[in-house]
C-alpha positions as CSV (number, residue, x, y, z in Angstrom):
1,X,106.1,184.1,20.6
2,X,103.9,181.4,21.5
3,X,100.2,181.5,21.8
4,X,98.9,180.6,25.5
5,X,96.7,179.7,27.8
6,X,97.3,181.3,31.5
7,X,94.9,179.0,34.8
8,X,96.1,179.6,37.9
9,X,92.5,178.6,39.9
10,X,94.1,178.4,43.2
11,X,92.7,180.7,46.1
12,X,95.9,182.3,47.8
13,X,95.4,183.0,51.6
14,X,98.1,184.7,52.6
15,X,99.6,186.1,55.7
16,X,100.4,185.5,59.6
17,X,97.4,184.8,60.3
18,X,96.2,183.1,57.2
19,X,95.9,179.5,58.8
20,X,92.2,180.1,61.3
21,X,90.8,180.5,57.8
22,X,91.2,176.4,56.6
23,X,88.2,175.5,58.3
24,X,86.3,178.2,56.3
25,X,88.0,177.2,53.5
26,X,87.5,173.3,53.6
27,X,84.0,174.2,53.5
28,X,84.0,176.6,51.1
29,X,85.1,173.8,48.6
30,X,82.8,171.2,49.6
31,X,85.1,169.4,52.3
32,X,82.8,167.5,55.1
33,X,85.7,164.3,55.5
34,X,89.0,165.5,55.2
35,X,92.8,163.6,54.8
36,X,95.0,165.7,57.1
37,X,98.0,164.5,55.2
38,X,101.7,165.5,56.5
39,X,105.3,164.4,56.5
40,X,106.1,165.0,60.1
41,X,108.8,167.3,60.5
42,X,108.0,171.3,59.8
43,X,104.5,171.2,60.3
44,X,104.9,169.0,63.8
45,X,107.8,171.3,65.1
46,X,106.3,174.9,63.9
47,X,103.5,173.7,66.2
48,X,101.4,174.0,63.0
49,X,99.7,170.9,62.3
50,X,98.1,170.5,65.9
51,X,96.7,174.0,65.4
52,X,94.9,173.1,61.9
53,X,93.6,170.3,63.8
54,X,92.1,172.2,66.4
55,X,91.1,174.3,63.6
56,X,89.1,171.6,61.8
57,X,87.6,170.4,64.7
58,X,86.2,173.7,66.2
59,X,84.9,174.0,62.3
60,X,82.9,170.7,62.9
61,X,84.9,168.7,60.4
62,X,85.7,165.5,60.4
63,X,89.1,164.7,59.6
64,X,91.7,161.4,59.6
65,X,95.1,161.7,59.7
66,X,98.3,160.7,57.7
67,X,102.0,161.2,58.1
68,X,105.4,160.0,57.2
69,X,106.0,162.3,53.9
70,X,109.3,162.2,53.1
71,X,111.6,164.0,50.2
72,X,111.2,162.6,47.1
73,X,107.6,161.1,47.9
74,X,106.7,157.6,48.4
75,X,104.5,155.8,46.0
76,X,104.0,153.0,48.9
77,X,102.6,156.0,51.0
78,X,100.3,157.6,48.5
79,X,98.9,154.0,47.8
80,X,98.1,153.6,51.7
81,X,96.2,156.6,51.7
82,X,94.1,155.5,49.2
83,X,93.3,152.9,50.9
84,X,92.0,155.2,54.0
85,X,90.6,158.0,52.1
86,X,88.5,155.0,50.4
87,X,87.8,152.9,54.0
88,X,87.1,156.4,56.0
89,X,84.9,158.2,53.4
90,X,87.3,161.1,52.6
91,X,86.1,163.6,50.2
92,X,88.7,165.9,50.5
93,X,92.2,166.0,51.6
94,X,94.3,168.8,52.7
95,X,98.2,168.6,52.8
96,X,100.2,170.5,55.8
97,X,103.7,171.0,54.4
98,X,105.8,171.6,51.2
99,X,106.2,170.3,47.5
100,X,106.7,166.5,48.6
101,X,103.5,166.3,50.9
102,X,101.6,168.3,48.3
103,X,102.4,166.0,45.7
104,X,101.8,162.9,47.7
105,X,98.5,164.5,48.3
106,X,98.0,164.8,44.7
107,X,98.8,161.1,43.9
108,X,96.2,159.9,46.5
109,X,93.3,162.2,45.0
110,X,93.9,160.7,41.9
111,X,93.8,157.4,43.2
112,X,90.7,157.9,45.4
113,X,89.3,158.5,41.7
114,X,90.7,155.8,39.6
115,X,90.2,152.0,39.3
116,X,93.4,150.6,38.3
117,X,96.8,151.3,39.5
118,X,97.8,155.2,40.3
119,X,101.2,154.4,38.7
120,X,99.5,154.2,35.6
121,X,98.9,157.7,34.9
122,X,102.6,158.3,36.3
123,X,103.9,156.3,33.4
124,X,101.4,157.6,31.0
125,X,99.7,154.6,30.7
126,X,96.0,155.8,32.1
127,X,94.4,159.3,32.2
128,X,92.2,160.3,34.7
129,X,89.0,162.0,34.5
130,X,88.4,163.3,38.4
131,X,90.1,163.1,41.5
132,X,89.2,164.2,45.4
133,X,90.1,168.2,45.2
134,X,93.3,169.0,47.2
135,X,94.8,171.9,48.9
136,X,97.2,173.0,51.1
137,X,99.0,174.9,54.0
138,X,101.9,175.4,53.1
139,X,105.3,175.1,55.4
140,X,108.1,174.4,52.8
141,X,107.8,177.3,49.7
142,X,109.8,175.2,47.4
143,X,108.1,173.1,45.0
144,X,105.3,175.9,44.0
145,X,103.0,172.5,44.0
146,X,100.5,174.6,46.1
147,X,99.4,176.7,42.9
148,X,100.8,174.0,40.1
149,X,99.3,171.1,38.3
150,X,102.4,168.9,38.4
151,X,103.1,166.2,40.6
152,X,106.0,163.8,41.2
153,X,106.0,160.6,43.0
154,X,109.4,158.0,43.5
155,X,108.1,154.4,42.9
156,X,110.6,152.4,45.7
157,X,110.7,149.3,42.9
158,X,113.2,150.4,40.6
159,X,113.9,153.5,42.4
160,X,111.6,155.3,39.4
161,X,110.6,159.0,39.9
162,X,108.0,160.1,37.9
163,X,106.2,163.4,37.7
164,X,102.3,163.9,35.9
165,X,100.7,166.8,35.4
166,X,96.7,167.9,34.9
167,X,95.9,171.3,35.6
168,X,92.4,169.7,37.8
169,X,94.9,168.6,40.3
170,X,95.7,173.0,41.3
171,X,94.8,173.1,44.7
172,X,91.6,175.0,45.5
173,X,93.3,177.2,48.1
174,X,96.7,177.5,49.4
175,X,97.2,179.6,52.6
176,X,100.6,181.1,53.2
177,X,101.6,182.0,56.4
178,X,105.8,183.1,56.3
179,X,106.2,183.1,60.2
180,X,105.3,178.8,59.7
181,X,108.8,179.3,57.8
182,X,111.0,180.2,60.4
183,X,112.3,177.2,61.6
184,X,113.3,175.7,58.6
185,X,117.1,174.7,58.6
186,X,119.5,176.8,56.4
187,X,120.0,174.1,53.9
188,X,116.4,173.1,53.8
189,X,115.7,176.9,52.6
190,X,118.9,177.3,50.0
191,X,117.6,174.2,48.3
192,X,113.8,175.5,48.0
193,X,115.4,178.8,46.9
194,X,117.1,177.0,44.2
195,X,114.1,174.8,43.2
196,X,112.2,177.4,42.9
197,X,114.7,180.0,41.2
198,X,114.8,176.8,38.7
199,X,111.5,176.5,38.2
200,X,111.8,180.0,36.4
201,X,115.1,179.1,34.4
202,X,113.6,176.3,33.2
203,X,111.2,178.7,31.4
204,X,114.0,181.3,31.2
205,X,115.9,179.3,28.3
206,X,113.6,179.5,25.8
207,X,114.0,179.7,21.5
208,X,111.3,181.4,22.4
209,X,112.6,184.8,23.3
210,X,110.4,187.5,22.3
211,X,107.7,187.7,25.0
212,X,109.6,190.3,26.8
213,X,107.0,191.0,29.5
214,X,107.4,187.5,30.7
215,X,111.0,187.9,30.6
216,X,111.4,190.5,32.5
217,X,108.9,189.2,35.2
218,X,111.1,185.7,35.1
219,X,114.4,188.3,35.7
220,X,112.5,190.4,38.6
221,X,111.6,186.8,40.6
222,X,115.5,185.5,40.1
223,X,117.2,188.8,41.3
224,X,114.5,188.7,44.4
225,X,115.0,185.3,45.1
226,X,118.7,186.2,45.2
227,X,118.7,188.6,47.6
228,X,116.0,187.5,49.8
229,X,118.1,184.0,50.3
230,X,120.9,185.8,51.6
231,X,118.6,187.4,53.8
232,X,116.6,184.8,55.8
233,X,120.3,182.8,56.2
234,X,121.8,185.6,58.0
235,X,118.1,186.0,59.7
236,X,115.9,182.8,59.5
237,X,113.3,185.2,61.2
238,X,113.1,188.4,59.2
239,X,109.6,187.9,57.9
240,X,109.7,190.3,55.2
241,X,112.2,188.0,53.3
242,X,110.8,184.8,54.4
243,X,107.4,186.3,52.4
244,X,109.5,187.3,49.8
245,X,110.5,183.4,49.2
246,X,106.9,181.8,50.1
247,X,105.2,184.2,47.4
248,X,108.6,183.7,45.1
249,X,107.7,179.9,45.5
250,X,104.0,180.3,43.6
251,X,105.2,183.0,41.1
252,X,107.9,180.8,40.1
253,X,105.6,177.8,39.0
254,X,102.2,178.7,38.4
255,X,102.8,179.4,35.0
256,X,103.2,183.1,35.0
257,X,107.0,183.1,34.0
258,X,105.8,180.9,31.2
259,X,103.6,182.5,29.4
260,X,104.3,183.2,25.7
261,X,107.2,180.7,25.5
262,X,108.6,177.5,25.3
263,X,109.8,175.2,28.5
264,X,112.3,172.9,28.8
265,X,112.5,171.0,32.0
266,X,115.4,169.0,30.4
267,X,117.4,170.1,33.9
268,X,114.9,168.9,36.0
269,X,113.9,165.3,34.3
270,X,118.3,164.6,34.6
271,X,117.9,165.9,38.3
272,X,114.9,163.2,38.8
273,X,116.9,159.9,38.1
274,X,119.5,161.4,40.4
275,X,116.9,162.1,43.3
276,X,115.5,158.3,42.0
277,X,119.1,156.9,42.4
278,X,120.3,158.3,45.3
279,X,117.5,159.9,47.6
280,X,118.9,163.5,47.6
281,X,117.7,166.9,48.0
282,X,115.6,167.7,44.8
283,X,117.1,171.2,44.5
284,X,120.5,170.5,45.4
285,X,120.5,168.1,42.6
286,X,119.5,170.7,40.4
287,X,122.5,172.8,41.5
288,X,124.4,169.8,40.4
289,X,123.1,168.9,37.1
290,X,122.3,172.9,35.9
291,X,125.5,174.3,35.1
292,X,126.9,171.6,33.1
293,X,123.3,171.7,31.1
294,X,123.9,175.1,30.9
295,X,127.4,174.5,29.3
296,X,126.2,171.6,27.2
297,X,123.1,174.1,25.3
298,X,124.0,177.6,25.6
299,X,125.1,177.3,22.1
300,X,121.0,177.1,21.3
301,X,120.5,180.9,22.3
302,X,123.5,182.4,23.2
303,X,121.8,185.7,23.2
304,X,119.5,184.2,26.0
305,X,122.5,183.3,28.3
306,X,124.3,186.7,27.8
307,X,120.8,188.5,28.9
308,X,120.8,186.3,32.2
309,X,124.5,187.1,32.3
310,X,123.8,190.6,32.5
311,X,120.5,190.9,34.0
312,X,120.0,188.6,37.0
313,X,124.0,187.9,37.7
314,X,125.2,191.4,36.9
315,X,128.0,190.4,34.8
316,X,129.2,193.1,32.5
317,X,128.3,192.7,29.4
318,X,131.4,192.0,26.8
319,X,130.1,192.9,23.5
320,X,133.1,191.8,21.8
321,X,132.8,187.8,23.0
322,X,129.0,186.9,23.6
323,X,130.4,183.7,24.6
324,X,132.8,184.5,27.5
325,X,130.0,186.9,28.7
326,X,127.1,183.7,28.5
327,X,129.9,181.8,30.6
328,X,130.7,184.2,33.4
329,X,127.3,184.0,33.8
330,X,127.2,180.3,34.3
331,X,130.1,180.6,36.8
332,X,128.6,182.9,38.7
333,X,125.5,181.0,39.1
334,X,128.1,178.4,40.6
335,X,129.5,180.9,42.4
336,X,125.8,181.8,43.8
337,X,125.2,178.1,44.6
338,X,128.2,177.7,46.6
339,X,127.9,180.8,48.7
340,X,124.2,179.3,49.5
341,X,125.2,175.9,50.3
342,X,124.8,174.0,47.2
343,X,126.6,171.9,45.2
344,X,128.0,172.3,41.6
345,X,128.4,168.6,40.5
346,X,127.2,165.0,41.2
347,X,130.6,164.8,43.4
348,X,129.4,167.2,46.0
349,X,126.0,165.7,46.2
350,X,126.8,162.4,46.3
351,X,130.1,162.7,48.5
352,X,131.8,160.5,45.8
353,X,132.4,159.7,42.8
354,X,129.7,158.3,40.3
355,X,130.2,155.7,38.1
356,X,129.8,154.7,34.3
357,X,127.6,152.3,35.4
358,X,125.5,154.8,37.6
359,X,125.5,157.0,34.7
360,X,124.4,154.7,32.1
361,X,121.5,153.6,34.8
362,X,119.9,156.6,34.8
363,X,120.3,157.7,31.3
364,X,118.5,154.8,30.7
365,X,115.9,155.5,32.8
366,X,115.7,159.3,31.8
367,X,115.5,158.6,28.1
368,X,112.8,155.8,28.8
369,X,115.1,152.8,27.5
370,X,116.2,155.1,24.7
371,X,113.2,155.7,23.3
372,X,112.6,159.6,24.7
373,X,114.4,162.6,24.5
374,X,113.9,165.1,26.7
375,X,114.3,169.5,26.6
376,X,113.0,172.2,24.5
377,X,116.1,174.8,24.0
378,X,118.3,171.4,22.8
379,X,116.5,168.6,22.6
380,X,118.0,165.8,24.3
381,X,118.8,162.1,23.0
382,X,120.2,159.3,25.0
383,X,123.9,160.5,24.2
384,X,123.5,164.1,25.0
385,X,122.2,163.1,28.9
386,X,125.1,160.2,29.3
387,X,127.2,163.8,28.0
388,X,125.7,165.9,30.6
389,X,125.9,163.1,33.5
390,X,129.6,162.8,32.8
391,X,130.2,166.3,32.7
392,X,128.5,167.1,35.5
393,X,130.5,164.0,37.5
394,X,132.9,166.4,39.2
C-alpha cells in the first residue's frame, strides 16, 4: 500500500438545473473577461452554449468566443486562443463541452501564462508556474478532465499526441447537468463509457493490491458503468442513468480510485499514438489496444485479473486454474465491448489492416525514440509495445 496524497479542488455543480449558476460561479473565481471556448457540436445542438451566453451576459460579464474543438484536440487551436485570450484581455476561460474542449482549454491557460512555446511543457521541456484558471460545463462525461489535472493535446506536425499533467490546471467548478446528455449519439456515449471505465482499470491493475477500500470503490464504478451504458442505449433519455455516467465520469479520474496504489496508464499512452496516427475515437482505441495489454501483463498479478474476473464481469471463479478464470475475464470484457459498440483490435478501428511499418511508427513514438518505457503493473520497453501493437493488429 502506497502512501498518498488525495486533491480534488474542483466545485461540483450538479443537476438539471445546474447551468443558471456559471455566471455566479465565473465570479466567484475572479472571472471579469471570460474565453467561451467550445467545439461546436453537443453544446451548439443541446441548445446549451447560447443559453451560457445569455447566462454570462445577464451576469454582466464580458466574454469572447472560440470554437472548432475537435477529438483528439488541436495544438494549432489552443495556440490561436492564446493569441485572443492575450489580444482581448481574458482572465478566465470557461470550456462548454467534454474531455477534448476541456483539455484544449487547459493548453491555452497555460499558454496565456508562459513565454515560450506551450508545446514545451507537453514534451517536458518547460514547467509552468501559473496559468489563467479554467472550468467547465460539461456536455460529453468522458474524459473526467472537468475534475482532473491532466491534459492532452495532438500537435498536427508529426501527428504527436501528448498529455501533461499539474494538479493547478483542476478546474475551479464543473457544473453537471445530465439532461445536456441526451442527445449524444449511441457511439459517442459507449466510447466515453469505456474511457472512463478505463480510466479506473488503469488504476485497477495495480502490484499494488492491498488498499482494498479503493478497490472495492474502483469495482462499484465498473459494475455501474456497466449497467448504466446498457441503459441510456436502449433510452438515450432516462436521466437517472445518464447521471449515473456524468458522475461515473469524475469518480473515475479524479483520483479517488487511485488512492493507495500504483497506476499504469501503459493502455492509454499505446492508445495515444493510435489516436496520433489515425484520428480515431480515444476510447474506442482503448477497446482496441486493452485486451491484448491485458493478455500481454496479466502474468504481473494474476490474482488481480481473477478478482476483476469475478467481481465486475461475474465470471465464476475456477479455483483450480487461476489462469483460465483471469482470461474469461478478459474475453468477456471483449464480449462487453462488442455488445456496446466497440472494437476489440486495431482491425476494427481502423477498417483495415495495420502495417509493420505503422507499427514500428508509433512504437517509436510511444517509447520516445526508444529511450522510454512506459506502465507500472509490467513495465514496458520498446519491444514489449511493438508485441502488444502486433497482437492487438486483428
Amino acid at each position: 500500500m502506497k502512501d498518498f496524497n488525495y486533491y480534488a479542488p474542483t466545485e461540483v455543480v450538479f443537476g438539471e438545473q445546474s447551468e443558471e449558476q456559471v455566471a455566479r460561479l465565473v465570479k466567484k473565481y475572479g472571472g471579469t473577461k471570460v474565453l467561451v471556448h467550445y467545439g461546436g457540436q453537443s453544446a451548439v445542438r443541446s441548445g446549451l452554449l447560447d443559453k451560457v451566453c445569455t447566462l454570462l451576459r445577464e451576469g454582466g460579464i464580458e466574454f469572447v468566443m472560440l470554437g472548432g474543438v475537435v477529438p483528439n484536440p488541436r495544438l494549432s487551436l489552443a495556440q490561436e486562443g492564446i493569441a485572443l485570450c492575450r489580444k482581448e484581455g481574458v482572465d478566465f476561460i470557461l470550456a462548454v463541452g467534454g474531455g477534448s474542449v476541456i483539455d484544449s482549454s487547459k493548453c491555452i491557460a497555460y499558454g496565456v501564462c508562459f513565454e515560450g512555446n506551450v508545446w514545451d511543457i507537453y514534451l517536458g521541456k518547460a514547467e509552468p508556474t501559473s496559468m489563467l484558471p479554467v472550468a467547465s460545463v460539461l456536455t460529453i462525461p468522458a474524459a473526467g478532465s472537468e475534475m482532473s489535472e491532466a491534459s492532452v493535446i495532438t500537435n498536427e506536425d508529426g501527428d504527436v499526441k501528448l498529455g501533461y499533467s499539474n494538479d493547478m490546471s483542476r478546474p475551479k467548478f464543473a457544473i453537471m447537468n445530465p439532461c445536456r446528455t441526451f442527445t449524444l449519439p449511441p457511439y459517442q456515449t459507449a466510447a466515453g463509457v469505456t474511457d472512463m471505465m478505463m480510466h479506473t482499470m488503469e488504476r485497477y491493475f495495480s502490484k499494488d493490491d492491498d488498499m482494498d477500500l479503493t478497490t472495492d470503490l474502483a469495482e462499484a464504478v465498473l459494475r455501474r458503468m456497466k449497467t448504466a451504458v446498457f441503459d441510456v442505449l436502449k433510452n438515450p433519455e432516462d436521466y437517472r442513468q445518464r447521471a449515473q455516467i456524468m458522475w461515473g465520469s469524475s469518480i473515475a479520474h479524479n483520483g479517488l480510485t487511485g488512492c493507495g496504489i500504483s497506476d499504469d496508464w501503459a493502455t492509454h499512452q499505446l492508445e495515444h499514438e493510435l489516436s496520433g496516427m489515425f484520428d480515431v475515437t480515444h476510447g474506442a482505441g482503448l477497446a482496441a489496444i486493452w485486451p491484448s495489454w491485458a493478455r500481454y501483463t496479466m502474468h504481473e498479478n494474476l490474482s488481480r485479473f481473477v478478482r476483476f474476473a469475478v467481481n465486475v464481469m461475474d465470471v465464476p471463479n475456477d479455483f483450480t486454474d487461476p489462469e483460465d478464470t483471469a482470461i474469461k475475464g478478459i474475453e468477456a470484457m471483449e464480449r462487453f465491448y462488442h455488445a456496446i459498440g466497440m472494437p476489440i483490435n486495431i482491425k476494427e478501428l481502423i477498417g483495415r489492416d495495420i502495417t509493420d511499418e505503422e507499427i514500428r511508427e508509433m512504437t517509436r513514438k510511444c517509447s520516445r525514440d526508444y529511450t522510454a518505457t512506459c506502465g507500472c503493473l509490467k513495465v514496458l520497453k520498446a519491444e514489449d509495445m511493438e508485441a502488444i501493437y502486433k497482437m492487438a493488429r486483428g
